[in-house]
VMD Tcl script that draws the C-alpha trace (Angstrom):
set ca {
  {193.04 110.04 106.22}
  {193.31 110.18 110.13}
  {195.76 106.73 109.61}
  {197.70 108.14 107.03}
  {198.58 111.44 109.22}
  {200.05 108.67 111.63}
  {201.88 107.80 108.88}
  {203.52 110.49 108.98}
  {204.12 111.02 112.33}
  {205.56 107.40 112.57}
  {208.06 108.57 110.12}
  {208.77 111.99 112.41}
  {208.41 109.58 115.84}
  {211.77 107.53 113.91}
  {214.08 110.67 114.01}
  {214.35 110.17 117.91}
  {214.97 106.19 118.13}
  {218.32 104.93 118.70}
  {217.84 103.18 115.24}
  {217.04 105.61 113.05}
  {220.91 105.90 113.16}
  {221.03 103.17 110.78}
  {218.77 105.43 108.37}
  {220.96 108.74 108.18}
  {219.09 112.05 108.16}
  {220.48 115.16 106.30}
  {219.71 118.47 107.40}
  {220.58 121.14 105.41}
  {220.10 125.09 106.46}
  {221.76 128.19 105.70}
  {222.82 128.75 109.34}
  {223.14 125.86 112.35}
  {224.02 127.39 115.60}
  {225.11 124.64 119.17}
  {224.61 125.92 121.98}
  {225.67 123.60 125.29}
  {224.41 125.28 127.63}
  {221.23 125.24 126.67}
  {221.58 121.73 125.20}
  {219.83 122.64 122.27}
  {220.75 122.75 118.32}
  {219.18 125.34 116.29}
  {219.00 125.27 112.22}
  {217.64 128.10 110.62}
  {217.19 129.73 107.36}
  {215.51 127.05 104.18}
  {215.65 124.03 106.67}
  {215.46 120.73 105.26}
  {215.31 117.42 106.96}
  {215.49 114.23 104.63}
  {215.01 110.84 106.27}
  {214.16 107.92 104.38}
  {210.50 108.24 105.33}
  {209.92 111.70 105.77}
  {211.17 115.69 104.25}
  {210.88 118.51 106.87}
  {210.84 121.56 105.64}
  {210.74 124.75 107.85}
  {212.57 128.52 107.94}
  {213.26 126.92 111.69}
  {214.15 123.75 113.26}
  {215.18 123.86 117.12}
  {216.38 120.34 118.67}
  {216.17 120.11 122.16}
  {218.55 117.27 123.46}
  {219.33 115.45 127.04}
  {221.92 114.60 129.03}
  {223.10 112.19 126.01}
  {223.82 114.55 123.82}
  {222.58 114.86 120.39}
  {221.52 111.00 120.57}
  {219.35 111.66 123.70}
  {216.35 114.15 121.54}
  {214.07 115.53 124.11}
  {212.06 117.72 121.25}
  {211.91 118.16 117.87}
  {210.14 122.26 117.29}
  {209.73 123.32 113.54}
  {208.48 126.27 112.96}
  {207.16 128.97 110.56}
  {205.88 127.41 107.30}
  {206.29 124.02 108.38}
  {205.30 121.18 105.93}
  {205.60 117.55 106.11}
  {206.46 115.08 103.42}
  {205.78 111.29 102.85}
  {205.23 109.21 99.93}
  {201.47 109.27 99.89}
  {200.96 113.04 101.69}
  {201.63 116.53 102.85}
  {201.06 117.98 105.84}
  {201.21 122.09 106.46}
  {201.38 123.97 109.34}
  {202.76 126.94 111.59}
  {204.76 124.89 113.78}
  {205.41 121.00 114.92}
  {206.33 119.93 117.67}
  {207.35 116.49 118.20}
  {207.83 115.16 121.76}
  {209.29 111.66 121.97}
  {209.13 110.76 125.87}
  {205.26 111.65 125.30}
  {205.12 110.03 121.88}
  {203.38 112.98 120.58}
  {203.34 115.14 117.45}
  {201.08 118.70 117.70}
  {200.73 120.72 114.55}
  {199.63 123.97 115.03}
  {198.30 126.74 113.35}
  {196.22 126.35 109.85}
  {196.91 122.82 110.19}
  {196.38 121.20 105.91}
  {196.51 117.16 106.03}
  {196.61 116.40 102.33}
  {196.80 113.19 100.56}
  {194.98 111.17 97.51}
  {191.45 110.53 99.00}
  {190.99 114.36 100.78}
  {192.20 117.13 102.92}
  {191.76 117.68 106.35}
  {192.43 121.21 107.62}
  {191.90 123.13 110.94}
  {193.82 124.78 114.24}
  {195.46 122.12 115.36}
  {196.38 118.18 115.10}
  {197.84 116.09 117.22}
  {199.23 112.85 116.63}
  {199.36 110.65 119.67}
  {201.79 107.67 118.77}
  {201.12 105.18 121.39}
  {198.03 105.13 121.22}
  {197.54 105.22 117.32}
  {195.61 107.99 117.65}
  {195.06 111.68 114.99}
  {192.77 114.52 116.94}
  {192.11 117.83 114.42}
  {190.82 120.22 117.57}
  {189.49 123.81 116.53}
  {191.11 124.54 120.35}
  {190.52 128.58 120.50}
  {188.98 128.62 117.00}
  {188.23 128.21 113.45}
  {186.65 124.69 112.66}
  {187.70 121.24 111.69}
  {186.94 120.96 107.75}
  {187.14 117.76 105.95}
  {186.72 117.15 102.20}
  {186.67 113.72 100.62}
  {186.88 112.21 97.55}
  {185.46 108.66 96.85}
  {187.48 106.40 94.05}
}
mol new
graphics top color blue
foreach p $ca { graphics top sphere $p radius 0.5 }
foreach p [lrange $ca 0 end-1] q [lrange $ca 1 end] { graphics top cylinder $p $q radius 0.2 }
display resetview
């Protein structure tokens, strides 16, 4: 389960390298606001992100970029009723965050890992990319719940 969920932050992690260019990502919303100054992009309103390995889907989707403009992402923020979608699972959440000079992914807020052997839920998840490494924390909270099914 905890492999799979860096599944799908991999697929996430690959909207910030230089070569996801080759892969194109559509974003759709029902508003997109730039605003230079604050180097930031804003979609809002029925937000969806395609890439080939991933759909975001979110009423919210700030991108935070550097001094290289929309090709230099500093953050990735998604937020209200997030959820994540690969081939083999769905992930559900108030907000992501994806951070890729950290090479970290946090979902927060009645965090729901879902795929064909079980679900995962609790606070908060984060996805540590480098390191290969899922943490569910109950940080503040609630509990860590896992249910399994065996084959």
């Amino acid at each position: 389960m905890i492999r799979q969920a860096l599944v799908l932050a991999a697929a996430l992690f690959a909207f910030a390298l230089p070569a996801a260019a080759q892969n194109p990502v559509e974003i759709t919303a029902d508003t997109f606001t730039v605003e230079e100054m604050n180097q930031s992009a804003t979609f809002t309103g029925n937000v969806v992100v395609v890439h080939p390995s991933v759909t975001v889907r979110a009423p919210t989707v700030l991108v935070r970029y550097g001094e290289g403009g929309t090709s230099d992402i500093q953050s990735f923020e998604a937020s209200g009723d997030v959820e994540l979608e690969t081939e083999d699972q769905t992930a559900t959440g108030d907000s992501a965050v994806f951070d890729p000079a950290a090479q970290t992914l946090r979902l927060s807020g009645n965090v729901r890992v879902t795929n064909a052997s079980g679900t995962v839920t609790g606070p908060e998840l984060l996805m540590d990319l480098a390191t290969n490494t899922s943490t569910f924390t109950s940080s503040g909270g609630g509990r860590v719940t896992g249910i399994f099914s065996s084959p």
